[in-house]
C-alpha positions as CSV (number, residue, x, y, z in Angstrom):
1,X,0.0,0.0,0.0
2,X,1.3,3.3,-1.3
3,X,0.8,6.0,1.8
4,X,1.7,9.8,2.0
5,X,3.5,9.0,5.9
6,X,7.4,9.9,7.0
7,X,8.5,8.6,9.9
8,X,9.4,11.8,12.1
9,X,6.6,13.7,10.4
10,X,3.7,15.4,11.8
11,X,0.5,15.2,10.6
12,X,-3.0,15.0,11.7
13,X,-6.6,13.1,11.8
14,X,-9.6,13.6,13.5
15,X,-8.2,13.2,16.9
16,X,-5.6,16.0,16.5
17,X,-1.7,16.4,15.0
18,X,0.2,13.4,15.6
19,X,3.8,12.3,14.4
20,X,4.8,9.4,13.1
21,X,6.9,7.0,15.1
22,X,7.2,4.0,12.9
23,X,5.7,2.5,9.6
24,X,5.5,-1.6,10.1
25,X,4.3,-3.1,6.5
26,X,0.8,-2.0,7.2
27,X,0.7,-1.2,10.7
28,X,1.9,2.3,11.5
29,X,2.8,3.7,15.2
30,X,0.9,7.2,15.9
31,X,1.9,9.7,18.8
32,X,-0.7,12.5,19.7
33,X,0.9,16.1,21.1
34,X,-1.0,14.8,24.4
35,X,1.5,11.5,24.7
36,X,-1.1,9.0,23.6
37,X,0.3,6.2,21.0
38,X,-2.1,4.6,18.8
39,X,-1.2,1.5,16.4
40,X,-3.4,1.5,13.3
41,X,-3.6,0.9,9.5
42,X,-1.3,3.3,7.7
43,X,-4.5,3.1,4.4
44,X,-6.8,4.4,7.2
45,X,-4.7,7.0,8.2
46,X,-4.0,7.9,4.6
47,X,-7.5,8.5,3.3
48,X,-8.3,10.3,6.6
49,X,-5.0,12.4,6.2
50,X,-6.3,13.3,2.3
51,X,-10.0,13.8,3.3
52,X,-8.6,16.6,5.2
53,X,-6.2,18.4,2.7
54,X,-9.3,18.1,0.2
55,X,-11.2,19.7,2.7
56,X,-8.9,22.4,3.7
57,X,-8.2,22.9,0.0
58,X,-12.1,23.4,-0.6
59,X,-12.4,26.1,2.1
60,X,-9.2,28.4,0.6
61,X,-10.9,30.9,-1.9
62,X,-9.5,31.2,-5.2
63,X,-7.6,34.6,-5.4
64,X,-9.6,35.4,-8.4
65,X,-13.1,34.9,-6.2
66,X,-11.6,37.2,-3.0
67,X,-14.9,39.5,-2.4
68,X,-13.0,43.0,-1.7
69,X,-15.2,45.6,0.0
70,X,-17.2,48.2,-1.0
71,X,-17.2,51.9,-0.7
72,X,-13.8,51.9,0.8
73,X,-14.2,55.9,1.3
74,X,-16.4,54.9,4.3
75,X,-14.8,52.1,5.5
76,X,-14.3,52.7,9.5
77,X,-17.2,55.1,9.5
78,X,-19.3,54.8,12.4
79,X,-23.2,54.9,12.6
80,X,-24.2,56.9,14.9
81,X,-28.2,56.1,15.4
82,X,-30.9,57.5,13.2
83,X,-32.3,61.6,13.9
84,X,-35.5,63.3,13.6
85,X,-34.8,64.0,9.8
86,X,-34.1,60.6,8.5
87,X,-38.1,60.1,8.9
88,X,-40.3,61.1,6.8
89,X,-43.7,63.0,7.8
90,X,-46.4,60.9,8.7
91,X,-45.1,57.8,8.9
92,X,-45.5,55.3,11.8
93,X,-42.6,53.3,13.7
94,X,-43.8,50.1,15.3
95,X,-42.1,49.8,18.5
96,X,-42.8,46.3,19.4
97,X,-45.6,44.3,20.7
98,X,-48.1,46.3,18.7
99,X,-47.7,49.3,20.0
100,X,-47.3,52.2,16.9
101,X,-46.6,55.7,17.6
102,X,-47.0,58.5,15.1
């Protein structure tokens, strides 16, 4: 079985970044940052170890689909609440539980 592992190198799985210890045919030796060594099948550990790039890779936006932001001239602008202009004669405001005023 072809697998991605080094022994020495760090990688990770569900569980959390691990190194490799050893590779044994199939059988390779796992340690976790916490101290915890796990035995398991080095083809396991491979298709979990390229779910994860595929995963990571499908969160990275492509450069070319970067959303920039808008109206950069008011960037940093801060609202400061609405005032008795911004309404328009007339109209109502409903300020909760049915309650209108005019």
């Amino acid at each position: 079985m072809h697998h991605p592992f080094r022994v020495g190198a760090v990688y990770r799985n569900r569980e959390g970044p691990y190194e490799v210890v050893s590779i044994e045919g199939p059988v390779m030796t796992l340690r976790y940052t916490d101290g915890e060594v796990y035995k398991g099948d080095s083809a396991t550990q491979a298709r979990i170890w390229e779910n994860i790039q595929d995963e990571s890779a499908a969160v990275r936006p492509e450069p070319d689909l970067i959303v920039r932001p808008r109206n950069k001239g008011r960037q940093g602008t801060l609202f400061a609440g609405l005032t008795e202009h911004d309404f328009l004669a007339g109209v109502s405001v409903e300020l909760g539980f049915g309650r209108r005023t005019s």
